[in-house]
C-alpha positions as CSV (number, residue, x, y, z in Angstrom):
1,X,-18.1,-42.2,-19.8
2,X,-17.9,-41.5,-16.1
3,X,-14.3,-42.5,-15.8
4,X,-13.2,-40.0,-18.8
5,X,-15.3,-37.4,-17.0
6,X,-13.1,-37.9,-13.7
7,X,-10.0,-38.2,-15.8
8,X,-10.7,-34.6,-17.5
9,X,-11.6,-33.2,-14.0
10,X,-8.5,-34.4,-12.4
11,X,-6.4,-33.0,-15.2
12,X,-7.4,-29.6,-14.9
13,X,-7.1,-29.8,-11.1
14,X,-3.6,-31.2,-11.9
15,X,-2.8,-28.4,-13.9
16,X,-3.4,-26.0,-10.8
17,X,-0.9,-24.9,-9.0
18,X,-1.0,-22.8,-5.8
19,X,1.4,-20.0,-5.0
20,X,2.2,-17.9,-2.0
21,X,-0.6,-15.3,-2.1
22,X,0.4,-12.3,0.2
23,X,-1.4,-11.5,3.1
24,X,-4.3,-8.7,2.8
25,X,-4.0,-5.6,4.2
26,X,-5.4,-6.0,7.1
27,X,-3.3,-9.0,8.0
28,X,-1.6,-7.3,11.1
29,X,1.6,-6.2,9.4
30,X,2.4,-2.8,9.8
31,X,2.6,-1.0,6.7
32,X,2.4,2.9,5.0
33,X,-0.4,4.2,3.6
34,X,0.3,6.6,0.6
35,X,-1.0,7.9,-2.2
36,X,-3.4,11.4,-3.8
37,X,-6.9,12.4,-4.6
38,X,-9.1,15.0,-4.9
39,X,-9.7,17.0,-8.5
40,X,-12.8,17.0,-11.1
41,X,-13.5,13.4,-10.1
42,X,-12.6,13.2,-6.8
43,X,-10.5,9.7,-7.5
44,X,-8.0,8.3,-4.9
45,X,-5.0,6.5,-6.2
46,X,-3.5,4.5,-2.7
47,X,-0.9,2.3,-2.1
48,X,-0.1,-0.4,0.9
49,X,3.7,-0.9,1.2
50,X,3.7,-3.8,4.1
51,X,6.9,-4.4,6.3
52,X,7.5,-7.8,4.5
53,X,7.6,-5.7,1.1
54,X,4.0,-6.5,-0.5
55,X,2.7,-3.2,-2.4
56,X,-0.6,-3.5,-3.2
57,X,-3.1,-0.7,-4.6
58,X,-6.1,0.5,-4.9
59,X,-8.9,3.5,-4.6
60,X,-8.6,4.0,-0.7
61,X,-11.8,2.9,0.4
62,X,-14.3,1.3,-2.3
63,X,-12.8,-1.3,-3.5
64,X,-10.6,-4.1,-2.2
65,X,-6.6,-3.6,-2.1
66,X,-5.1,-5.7,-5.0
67,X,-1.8,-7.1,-4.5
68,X,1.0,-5.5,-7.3
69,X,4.3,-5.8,-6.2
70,X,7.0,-6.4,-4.0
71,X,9.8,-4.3,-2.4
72,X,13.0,-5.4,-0.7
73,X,11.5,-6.1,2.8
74,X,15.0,-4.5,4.1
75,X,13.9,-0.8,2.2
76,X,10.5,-1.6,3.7
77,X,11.8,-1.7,7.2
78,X,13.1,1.6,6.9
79,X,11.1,3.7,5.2
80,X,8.5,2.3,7.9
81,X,11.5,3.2,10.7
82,X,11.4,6.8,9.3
83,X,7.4,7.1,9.1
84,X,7.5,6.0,12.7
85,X,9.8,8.1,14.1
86,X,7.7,11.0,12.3
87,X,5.1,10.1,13.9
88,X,7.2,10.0,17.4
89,X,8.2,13.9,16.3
90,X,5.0,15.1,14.9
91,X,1.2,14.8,15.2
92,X,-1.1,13.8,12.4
93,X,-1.9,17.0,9.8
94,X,-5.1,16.9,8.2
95,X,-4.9,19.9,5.8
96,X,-6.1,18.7,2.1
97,X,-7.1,21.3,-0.6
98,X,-9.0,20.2,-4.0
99,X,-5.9,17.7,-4.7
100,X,-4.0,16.4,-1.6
101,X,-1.1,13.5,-0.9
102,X,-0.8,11.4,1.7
103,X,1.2,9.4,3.5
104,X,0.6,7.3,6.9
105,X,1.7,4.7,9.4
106,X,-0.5,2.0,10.1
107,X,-0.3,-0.1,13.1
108,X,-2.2,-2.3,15.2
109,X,-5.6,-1.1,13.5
110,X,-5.2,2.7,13.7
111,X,-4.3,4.6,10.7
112,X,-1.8,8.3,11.9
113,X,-1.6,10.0,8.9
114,X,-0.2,13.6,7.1
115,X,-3.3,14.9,4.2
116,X,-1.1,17.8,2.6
117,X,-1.9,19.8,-0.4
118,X,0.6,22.2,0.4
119,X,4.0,20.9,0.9
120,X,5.2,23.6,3.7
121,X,2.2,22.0,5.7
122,X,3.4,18.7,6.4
123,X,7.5,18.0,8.3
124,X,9.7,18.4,5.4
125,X,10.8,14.4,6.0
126,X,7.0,13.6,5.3
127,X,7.5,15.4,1.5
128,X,11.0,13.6,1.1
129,X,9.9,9.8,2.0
130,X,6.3,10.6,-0.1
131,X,8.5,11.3,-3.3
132,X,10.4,8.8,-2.7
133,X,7.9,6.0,-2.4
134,X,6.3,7.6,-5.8
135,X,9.7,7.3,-7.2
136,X,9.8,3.6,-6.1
137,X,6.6,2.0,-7.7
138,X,7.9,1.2,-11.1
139,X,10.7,-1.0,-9.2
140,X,8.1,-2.1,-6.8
141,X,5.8,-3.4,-9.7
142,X,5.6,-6.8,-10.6
């Protein structure tokens, strides 16, 4: 009886494999923050795009980020080479209405980041490379 138990045990620990899991978001890499909110609810629909590629999503604060996809870590690299040399050009804008997009740099533990609900508030570049990223999540998606 005992040896049948360990023999049942041992296959299903057999049966488990482990794969790469990606690193959190707060793993160091740098990464853009992006996403919108605001309305009725209130709801916040983010995204984490890492420099190695991982996309991962979730409600911006509440819950934990849950991995979702992966990017090319090439098209990573530079969208994050454009978000950073926005933020070399222009300071953080905080300006969200009822509904707002964002989109944001971080590194090293601090967060810079545009909060637009009108478009003509944030540099046109931070408009572009935000509809562009939204464009990219189906590709992105695993």
């Amino acid at each position: 009886m005992r040896w049948s138990m360990l023999f049942v045990i041992g296959l299903f620990f057999s049966g488990c494999h482990t794969s790469k899991i990606p690193q959190a978001p707060d793993s160091g890499l740098d990464a853009i923050t992006f996403g919108h909110g605001g309305g009725f609810t209130g709801a916040v629909h983010a995204f984490l795009l890492q420099e190695d590629g991982h996309l991962f999503s979730g409600d911006g604060e509440l819950t934990p980020y849950k991995h979702i996809g992966k990017l090319d870590s090439n098209k990573a690299k530079q969208y994050l080479s454009i978000i950073r040399r926005l933020f070399d050009q222009h300071a953080p804008i905080n300006r969200p209405g009822n509904t707002y997009q964002y989109l944001g740099l971080s590194h090293g533990g601090k967060v810079q980041k545009f909060t637009w609900q009108n478009e003509e508030d944030v540099p046109k570049e931070a408009g572009i490379l935000y509809q562009i990223l939204k464009r990219a999540l189906p590709e992105m998606k695993e």
